[in-house]
N, C-alpha and C positions, 0 to 999 in steps of 0.2 A: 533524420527522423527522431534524434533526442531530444526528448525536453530538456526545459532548464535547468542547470545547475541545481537552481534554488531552490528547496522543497516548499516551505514557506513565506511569502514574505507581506513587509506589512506597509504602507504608507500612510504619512500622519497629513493636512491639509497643505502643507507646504513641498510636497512632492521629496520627502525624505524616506527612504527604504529602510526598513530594519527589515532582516532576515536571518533564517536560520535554514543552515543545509544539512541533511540528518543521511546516513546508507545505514540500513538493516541487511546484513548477511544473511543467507537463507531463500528458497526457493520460496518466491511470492507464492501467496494464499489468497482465494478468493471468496470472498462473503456467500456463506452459505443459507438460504431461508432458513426462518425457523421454522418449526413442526410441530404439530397438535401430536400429543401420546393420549392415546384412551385408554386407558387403563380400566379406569371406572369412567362408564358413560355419563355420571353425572360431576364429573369432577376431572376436564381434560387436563391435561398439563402440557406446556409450553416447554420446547427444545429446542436451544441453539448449537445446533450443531458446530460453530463459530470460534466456540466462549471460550476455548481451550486454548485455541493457537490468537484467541485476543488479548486473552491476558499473557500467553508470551511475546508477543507483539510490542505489547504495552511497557511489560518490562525491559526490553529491548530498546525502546524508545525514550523510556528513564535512567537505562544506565546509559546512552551514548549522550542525551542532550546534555546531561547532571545540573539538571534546571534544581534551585536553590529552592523556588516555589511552581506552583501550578493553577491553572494550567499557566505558560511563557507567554503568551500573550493575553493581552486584557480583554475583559468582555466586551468594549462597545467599537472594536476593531474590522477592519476590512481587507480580509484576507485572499492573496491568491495563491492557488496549490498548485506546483510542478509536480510530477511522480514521470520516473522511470521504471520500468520493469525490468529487469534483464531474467530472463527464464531460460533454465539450463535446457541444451539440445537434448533432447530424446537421442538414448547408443539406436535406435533404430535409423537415421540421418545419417550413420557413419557406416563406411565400408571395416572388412579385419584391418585394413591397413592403414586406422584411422583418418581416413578420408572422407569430406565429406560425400556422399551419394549423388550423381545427377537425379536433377528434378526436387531438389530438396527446399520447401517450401523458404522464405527470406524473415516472415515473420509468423509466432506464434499464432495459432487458430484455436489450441483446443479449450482455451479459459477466455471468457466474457471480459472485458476491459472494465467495464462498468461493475461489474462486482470486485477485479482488484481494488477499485478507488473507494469502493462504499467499504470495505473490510479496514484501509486504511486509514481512513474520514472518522470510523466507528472507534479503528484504536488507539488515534492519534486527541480523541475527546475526550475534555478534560484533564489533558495533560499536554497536548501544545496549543489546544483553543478551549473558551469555554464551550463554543455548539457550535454543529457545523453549518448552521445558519449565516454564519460569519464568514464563509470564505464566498468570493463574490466571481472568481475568476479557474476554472481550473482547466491545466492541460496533463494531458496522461498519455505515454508512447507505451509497449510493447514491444521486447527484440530479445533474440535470440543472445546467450551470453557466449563470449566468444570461447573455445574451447576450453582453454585453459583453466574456465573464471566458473566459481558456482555462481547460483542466483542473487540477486538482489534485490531491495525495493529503495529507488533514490528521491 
């Protein structure tokens, strides 16, 4: 039920892959709407609830690639995205006797797949694509990380 290895990768007309594999430690986040604030009815303002854990995202994303320039791939590129989730078990799945619970579901339910991948899409722009117009192929799993292991994003 994993995807690939490969976070990234790229093919030129002759069927040559470049690729790049990236793991961000940290319990996956998921892309939250933005939000109109009315403060003044004439003058809404716009909140991404988002921007906080994107720009750590981002930075996370810069210190592991230590891409020399940005974004690593070039603009007129055709990109396909692998992402893994791994999302730590809720202590509610466990007995006291660290066990897991019968009946204990196999894969995450309580986070949208498609908002992990737009949060990534969002943070990984401009710094490993120019726009995510560019990625032509993407595959995305969801899975429990195994006990020992906090969260990921692969």
């Amino acid at each position: 039920a994993a995807a690939n290895d490969d976070l990234v990768q790229m093919a030129d007309r002759h069927g040559n892959v470049t690729s790049l594999e990236v793991s961000v430690s940290g319990t996956p986040r998921a892309f939250s709407r933005p939000r109109m604030v009315y403060r003044n009815v004439n003058h809404p303002r716009v909140f991404n609830p988002s921007s906080a854990h994107l720009r750590r995202f981002r930075a996370a994303l810069l210190q592991v690639t230590g891409a020399d320039s940005l974004p690593i791939f070039p603009r007129n590129t055709h990109l396909r995205l692998d992402l893994l989730f791994e999302i730590p078990c809720p202590n509610s799945h466990f007995t006291r006797q660290v066990r897991l619970k019968p009946n204990t579901p196999c894969f995450p339910t309580d986070t949208n797949i498609d908002n992990l991948v737009k949060f990534v899409m969002d943070a990984m722009q401009g710094v490993v694509f120019f726009d995510d117009h560019t990625i032509v192929i993407i595959s995305a799993a969801k899975v429990y990380a195994q006990q020992d292991r906090i969260g990921k994003t692969h």
